[in-house]
C-alpha positions as CSV (number, residue, x, y, z in Angstrom):
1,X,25.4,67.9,-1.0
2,X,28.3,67.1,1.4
3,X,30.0,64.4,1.6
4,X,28.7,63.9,5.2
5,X,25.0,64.2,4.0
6,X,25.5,61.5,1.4
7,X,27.1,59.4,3.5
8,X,23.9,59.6,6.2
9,X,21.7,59.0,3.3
10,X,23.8,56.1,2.5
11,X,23.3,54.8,5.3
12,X,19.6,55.0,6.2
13,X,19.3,53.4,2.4
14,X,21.1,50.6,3.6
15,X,19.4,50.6,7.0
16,X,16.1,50.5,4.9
17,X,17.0,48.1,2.7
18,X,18.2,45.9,5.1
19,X,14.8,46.5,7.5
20,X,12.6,45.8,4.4
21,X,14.9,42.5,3.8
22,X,14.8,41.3,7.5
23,X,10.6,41.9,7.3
24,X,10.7,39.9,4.1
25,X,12.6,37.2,6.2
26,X,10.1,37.4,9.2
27,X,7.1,37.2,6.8
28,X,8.2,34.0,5.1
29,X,9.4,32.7,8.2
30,X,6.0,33.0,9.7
31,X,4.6,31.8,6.9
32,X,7.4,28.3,7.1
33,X,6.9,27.9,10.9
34,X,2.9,27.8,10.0
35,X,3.0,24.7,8.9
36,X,0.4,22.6,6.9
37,X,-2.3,20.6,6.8
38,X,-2.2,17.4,5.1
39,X,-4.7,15.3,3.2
40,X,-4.9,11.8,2.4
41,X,-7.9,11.0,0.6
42,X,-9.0,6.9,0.9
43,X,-11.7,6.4,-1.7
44,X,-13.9,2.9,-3.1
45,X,-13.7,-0.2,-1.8
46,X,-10.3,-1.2,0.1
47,X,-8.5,-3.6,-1.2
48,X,-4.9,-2.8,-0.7
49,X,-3.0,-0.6,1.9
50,X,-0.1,0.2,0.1
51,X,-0.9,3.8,-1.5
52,X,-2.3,5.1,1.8
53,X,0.2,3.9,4.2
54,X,2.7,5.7,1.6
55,X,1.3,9.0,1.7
56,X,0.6,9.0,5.5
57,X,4.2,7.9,5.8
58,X,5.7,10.8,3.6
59,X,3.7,13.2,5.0
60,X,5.1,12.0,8.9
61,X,8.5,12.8,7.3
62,X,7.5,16.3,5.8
63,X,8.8,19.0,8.2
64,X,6.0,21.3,7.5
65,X,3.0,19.1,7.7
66,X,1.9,19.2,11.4
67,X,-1.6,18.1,11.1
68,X,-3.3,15.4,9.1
69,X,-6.9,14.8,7.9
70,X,-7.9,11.7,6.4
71,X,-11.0,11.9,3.8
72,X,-13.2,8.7,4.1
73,X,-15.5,7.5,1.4
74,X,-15.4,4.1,1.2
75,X,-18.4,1.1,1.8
76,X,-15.4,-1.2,3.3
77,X,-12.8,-3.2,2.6
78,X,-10.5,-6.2,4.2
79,X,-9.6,-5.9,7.6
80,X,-5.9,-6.3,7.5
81,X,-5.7,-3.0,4.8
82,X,-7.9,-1.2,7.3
83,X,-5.9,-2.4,10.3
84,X,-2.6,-1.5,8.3
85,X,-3.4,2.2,7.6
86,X,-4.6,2.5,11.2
87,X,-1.1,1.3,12.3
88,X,0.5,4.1,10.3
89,X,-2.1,6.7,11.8
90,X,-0.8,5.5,15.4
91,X,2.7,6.4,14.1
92,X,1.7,10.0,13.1
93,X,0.0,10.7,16.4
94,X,3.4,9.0,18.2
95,X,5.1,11.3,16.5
96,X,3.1,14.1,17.8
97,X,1.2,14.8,14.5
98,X,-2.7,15.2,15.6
99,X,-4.7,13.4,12.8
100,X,-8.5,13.8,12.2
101,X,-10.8,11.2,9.9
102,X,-13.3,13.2,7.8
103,X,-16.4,11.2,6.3
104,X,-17.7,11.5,3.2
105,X,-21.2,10.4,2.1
106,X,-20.5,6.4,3.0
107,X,-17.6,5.5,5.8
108,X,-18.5,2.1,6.6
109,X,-17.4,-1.2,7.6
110,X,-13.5,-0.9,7.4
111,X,-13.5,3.1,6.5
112,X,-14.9,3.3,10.1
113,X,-12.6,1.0,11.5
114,X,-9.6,3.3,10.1
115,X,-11.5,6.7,11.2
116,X,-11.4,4.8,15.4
117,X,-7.2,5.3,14.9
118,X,-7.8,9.0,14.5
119,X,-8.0,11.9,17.3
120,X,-11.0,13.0,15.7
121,X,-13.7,12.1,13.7
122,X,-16.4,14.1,11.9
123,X,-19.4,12.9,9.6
124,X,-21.9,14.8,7.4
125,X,-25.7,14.5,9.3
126,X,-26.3,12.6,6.1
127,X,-22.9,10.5,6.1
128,X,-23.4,6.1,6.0
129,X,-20.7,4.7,8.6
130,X,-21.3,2.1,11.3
131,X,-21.1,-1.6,9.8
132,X,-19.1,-2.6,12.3
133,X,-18.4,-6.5,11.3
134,X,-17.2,-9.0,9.0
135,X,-18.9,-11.1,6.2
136,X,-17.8,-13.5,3.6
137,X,-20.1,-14.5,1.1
138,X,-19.3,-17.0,-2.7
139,X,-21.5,-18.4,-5.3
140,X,-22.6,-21.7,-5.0
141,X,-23.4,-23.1,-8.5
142,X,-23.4,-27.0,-7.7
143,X,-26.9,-27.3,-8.8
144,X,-26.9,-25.9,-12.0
145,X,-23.3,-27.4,-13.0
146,X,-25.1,-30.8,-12.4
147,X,-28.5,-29.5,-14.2
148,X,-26.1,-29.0,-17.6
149,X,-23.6,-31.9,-17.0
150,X,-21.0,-30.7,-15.5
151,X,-18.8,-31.9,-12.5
152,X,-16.1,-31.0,-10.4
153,X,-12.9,-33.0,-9.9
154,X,-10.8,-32.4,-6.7
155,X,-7.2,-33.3,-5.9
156,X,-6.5,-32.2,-2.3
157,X,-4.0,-32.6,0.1
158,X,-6.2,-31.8,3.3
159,X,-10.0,-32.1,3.8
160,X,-10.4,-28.4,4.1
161,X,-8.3,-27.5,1.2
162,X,-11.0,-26.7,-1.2
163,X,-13.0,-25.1,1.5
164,X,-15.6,-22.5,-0.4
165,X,-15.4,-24.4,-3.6
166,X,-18.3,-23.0,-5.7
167,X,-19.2,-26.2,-6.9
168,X,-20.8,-27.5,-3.9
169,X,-22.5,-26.5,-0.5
170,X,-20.5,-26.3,3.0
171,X,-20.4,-28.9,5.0
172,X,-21.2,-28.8,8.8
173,X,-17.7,-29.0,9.6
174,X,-16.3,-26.4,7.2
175,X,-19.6,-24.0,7.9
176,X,-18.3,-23.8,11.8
177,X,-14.7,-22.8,10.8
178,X,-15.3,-20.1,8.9
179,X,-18.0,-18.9,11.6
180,X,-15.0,-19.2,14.1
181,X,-12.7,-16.9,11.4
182,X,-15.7,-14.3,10.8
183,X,-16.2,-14.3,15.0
184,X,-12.5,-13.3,15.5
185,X,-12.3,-11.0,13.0
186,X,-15.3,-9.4,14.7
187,X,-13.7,-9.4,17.5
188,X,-10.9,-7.3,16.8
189,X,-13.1,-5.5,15.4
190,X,-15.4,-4.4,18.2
191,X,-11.5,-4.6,20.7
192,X,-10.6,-1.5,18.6
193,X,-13.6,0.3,18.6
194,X,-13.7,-0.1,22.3
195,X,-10.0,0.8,22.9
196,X,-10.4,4.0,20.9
197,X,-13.4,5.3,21.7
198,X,-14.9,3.7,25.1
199,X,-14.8,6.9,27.0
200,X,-16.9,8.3,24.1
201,X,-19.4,5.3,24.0
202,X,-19.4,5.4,28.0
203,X,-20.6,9.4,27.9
204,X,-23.3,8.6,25.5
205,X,-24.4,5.5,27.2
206,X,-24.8,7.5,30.8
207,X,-26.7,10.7,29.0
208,X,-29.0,7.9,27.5
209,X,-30.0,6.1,30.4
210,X,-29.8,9.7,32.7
211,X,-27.3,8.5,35.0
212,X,-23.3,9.3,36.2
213,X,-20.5,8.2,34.3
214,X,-19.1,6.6,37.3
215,X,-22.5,4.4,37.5
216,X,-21.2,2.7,34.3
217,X,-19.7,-0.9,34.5
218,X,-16.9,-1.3,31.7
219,X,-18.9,-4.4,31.1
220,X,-22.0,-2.4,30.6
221,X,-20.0,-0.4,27.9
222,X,-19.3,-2.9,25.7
223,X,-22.5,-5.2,25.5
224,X,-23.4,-1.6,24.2
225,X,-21.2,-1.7,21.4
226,X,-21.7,-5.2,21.1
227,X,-25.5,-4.5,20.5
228,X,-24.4,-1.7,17.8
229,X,-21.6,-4.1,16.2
230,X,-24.1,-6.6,14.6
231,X,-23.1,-4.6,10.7
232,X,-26.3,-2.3,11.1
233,X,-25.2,0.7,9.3
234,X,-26.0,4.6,11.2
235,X,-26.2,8.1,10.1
236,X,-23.6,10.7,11.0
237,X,-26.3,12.5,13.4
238,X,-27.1,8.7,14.8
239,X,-23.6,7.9,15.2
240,X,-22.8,11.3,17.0
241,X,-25.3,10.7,19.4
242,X,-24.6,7.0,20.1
243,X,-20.1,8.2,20.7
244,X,-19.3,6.7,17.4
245,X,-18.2,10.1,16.1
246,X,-17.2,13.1,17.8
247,X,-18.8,15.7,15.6
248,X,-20.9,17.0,12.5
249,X,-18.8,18.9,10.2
250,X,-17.5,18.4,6.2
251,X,-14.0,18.4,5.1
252,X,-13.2,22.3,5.8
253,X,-14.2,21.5,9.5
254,X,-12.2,18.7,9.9
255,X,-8.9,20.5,8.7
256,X,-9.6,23.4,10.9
257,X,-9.7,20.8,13.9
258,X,-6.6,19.1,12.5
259,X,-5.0,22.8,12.9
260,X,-6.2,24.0,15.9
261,X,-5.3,20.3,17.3
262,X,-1.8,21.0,16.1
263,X,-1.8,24.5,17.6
264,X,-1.3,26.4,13.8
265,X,-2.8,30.0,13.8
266,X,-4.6,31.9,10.9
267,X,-6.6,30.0,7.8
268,X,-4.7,26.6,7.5
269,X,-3.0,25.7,4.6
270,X,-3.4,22.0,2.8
271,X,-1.0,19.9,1.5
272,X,-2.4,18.1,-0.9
273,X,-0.2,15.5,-3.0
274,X,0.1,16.1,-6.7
275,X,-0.3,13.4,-9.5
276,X,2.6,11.8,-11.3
277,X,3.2,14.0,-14.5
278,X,3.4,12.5,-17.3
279,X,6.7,12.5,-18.0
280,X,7.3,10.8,-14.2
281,X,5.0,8.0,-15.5
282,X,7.3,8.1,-18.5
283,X,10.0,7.3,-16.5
284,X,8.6,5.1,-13.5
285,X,7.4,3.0,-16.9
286,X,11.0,2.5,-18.3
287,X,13.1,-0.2,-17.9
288,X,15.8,1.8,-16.1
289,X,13.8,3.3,-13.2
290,X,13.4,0.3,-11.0
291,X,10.1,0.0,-11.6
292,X,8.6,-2.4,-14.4
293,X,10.8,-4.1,-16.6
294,X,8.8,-5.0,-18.7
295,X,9.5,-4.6,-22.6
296,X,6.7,-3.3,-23.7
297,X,7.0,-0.2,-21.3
298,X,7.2,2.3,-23.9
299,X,3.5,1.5,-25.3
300,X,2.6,1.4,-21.2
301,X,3.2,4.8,-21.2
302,X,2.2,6.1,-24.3
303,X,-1.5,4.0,-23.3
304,X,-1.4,5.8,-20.0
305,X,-0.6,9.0,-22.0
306,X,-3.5,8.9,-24.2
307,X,-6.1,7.8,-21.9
308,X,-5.0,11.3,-20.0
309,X,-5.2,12.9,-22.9
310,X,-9.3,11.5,-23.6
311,X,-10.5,12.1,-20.6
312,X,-9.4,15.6,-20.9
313,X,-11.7,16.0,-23.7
């Protein structure tokens, strides 16, 4: 062999090499550029905001998570928790980050009010959601504490201050301020519903009653919700057909919405959030991670360690 031949063969080897590199590159560029899906997952009663609002906010700052589906299962909560993971939702869809609410088998009361801040909702036929209002409810025991002798002394600095007191009924007075509380929080309540999703409650309104759009009053929109909004609870196939979801589907349709909403080709990818390891509880436990201080952290985490280690039985 010449030294000219080896020096071509050299040279298509490198040429070859560097083709098969440069695919390589291409492929997992493609793959990068795809982006993901992510999935926050808001389960039992809601009580707090925190955890969700810090997912939804890490996965706004993750540069390959361009779609977001929220998976509902949940009988309620407080409003304010619902109202603060809805903010956060408005921040993803700011950003441009299309987000879709999936329901579970119940998505009620404050799940629903979260699943109005999204682009998209879906339910299950069979799903419970609806419940749109606000309740408070307490034991009164004055009765039986004065059937076995027992009484109730109050200290108070204002006539209202031991408003709800179990020991005793509600007085007129008290009865019509908490009535006033419960009416504004319904209020907001039904004001976000309309705001998000008026358009859809208009278009079901006019094919109920066979007439135009454009025949419908905005007035004659809401004393429709209004007449929905009194906590009566709805099946996904009822609440598709009233506007109070936009489709039937499970979890797998609502992340291929989320991607074809964010424009990503091919079978989409989730991101799904992995649990603390161990060790990481280990260290968010000890004294020197900024989390708890307290002194008894070591048998915090060896507790935490073992209950893992049961369950996995």
């Amino acid at each position: 062999m010449t030294s000219r031949h080896r020096d071509l063969l050299l040279l298509a080897g490198g040429l070859a090499g560097f083709g098969i590199l440069m695919l390589l590159a291409l492929l997992s560029l493609a793959r990068m550029s795809g982006g993901y899906v992510g999935l926050v997952q808001i389960e039992g009663v809601l009580l707090e905001d925190r955890t969700a609002v810090k997912q939804l906010h890490r996965l706004r700052d993750h540069p390959r998570v361009k779609a977001v589906v929220i998976h509902l299962n949940t009988p309620g909560g407080t409003l304010a928790s619902a109202q603060s993971i809805a903010e956060e939702i408005s921040k993803l869809r700011r950003s441009g980050i299309p987000v879709v609410a999936s329901m579970a088998e119940i998505c009620a009361s404050a799940g629903y009010f979260i699943s109005c801040a999204a682009d998209r909702s879906l339910a299950a036929p069979g799903s419970i959601t609806g419940s749109i209002g606000a309740i408070l409810r307490y034991p009164e025991a004055g009765e039986l504490m004065r059937k076995i002798g027992v009484r109730m002394e109050v200290v108070k600095s204002g006539d209202y201050k031991d408003m709800g007191d179990f020991s005793r009924p509600l007085t007129a007075s008290e009865k019509r301020l908490l009535q006033d509380m419960l009416d504004d929080l319904h209020a907001q309540f039904v004001d976000m519903v309309l705001n998000a999703r008026g358009d859809k409650l208009a278009a079901a309104l006019a094919k109920k009653r066979g007439v135009q759009l454009t025949d419908l009053a905005p007035e004659e929109v809401k004393a429709e919700l209004l007449g929905l909004a009194d906590g009566r609870v709805f099946s996904g196939r009822q609440a598709q057909a009233l506007g109070l979801v936009d489709q039937l589907g499970n979890l797998d349709d609502a992340v291929e919405t989320a991607a074809r909403l964010a424009g990503l080709r091919g079978k989409p990818r989730v991101w799904r959030e992995k649990p603390p390891s161990l060790w990481q509880q280990w260290l968010q436990a000890s004294p020197w991670s900024g989390g708890s201080r307290s002194t008894d952290w070591r048998l915090d985490a060896i507790k935490a360690w073992l209950r893992q280690w049961l369950q996995a039985l």
